[in-house]
C-alpha positions in Angstrom: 0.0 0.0 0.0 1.5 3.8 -1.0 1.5 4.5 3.1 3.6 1.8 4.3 6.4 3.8 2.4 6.3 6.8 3.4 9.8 8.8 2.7 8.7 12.3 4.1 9.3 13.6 7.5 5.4 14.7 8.1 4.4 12.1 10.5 7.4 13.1 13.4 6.9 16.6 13.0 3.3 17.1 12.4 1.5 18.9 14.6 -2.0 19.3 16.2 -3.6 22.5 16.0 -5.9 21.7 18.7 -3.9 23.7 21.3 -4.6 27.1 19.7 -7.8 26.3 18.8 -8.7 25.8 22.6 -7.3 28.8 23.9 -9.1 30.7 21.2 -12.2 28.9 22.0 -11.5 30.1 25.4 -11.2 33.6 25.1 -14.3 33.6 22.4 -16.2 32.3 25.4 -15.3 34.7 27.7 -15.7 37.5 25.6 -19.0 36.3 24.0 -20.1 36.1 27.7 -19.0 39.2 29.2 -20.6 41.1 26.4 -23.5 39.5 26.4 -23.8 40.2 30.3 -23.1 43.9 29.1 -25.7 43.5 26.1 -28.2 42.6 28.3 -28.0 44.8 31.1 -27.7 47.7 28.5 -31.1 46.5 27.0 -32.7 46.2 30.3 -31.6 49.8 31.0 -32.4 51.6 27.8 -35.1 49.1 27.0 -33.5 49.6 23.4 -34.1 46.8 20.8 -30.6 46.7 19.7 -29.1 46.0 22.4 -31.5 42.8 22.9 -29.9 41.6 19.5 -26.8 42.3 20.5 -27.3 40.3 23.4 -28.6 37.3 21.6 -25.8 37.4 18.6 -23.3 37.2 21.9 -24.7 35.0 23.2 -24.7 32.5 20.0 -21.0 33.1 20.1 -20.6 31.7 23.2 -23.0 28.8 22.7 -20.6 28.2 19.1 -17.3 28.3 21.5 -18.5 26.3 24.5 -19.6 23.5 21.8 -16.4 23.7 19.8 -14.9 23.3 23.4 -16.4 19.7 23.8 -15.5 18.9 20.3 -11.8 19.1 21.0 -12.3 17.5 24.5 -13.7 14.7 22.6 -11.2 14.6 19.7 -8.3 14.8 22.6 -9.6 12.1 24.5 -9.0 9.8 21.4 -12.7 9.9 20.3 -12.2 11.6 17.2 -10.6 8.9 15.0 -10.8 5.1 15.6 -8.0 3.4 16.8 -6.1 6.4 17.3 -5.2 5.7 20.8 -5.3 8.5 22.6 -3.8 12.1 21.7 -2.0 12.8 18.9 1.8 11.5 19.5 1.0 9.3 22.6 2.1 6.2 21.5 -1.2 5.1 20.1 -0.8 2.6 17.4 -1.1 3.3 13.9 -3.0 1.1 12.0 -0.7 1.2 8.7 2.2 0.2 10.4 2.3 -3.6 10.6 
């Protein structure tokens, strides 16, 4: 099979981008979550119907990060790709080598 020999270096230095997308994730969270606490305490003030939408669109954000969150819990824990093993560069086997 055209995997078994492999002549490139990408499988010992390739590396996971799930590390920055978690801590981007995270401050998306935070954000969306402060201003929607700011949103919504504006709207309740002014009674303005902006500031309601505002609220809501910040509050989707934060809903989109804290999901993406679990996603790359789940694909960390070793649930994103069968027989992967665990995290990427664990020592989990790899099913093309023999």
């Amino acid at each position: 099979m055209w995997l078994r020999d492999r002549t490139g270096t990408e499988p010992t230095t390739a590396r996971s981008p799930l590390r920055a997308r978690r801590i981007l994730s995270m401050v998306a969270l935070v954000l969306a979550v402060a201003a929607a606490v700011f949103f919504a305490i504006r709207a309740m003030s002014t009674g303005e119907e902006v500031w309601r939408w505002e609220a809501a669109i910040a509050a989707v954000v934060a809903v989109v990060a804290a999901v993406d969150l679990l996603v790359i819990r789940h694909r960390r824990s070793g649930g994103g790709r069968p027989g992967s093993g665990g995290r990427p560069g664990s020592g989990g086997q790899d099913r093309y080598q023999q």
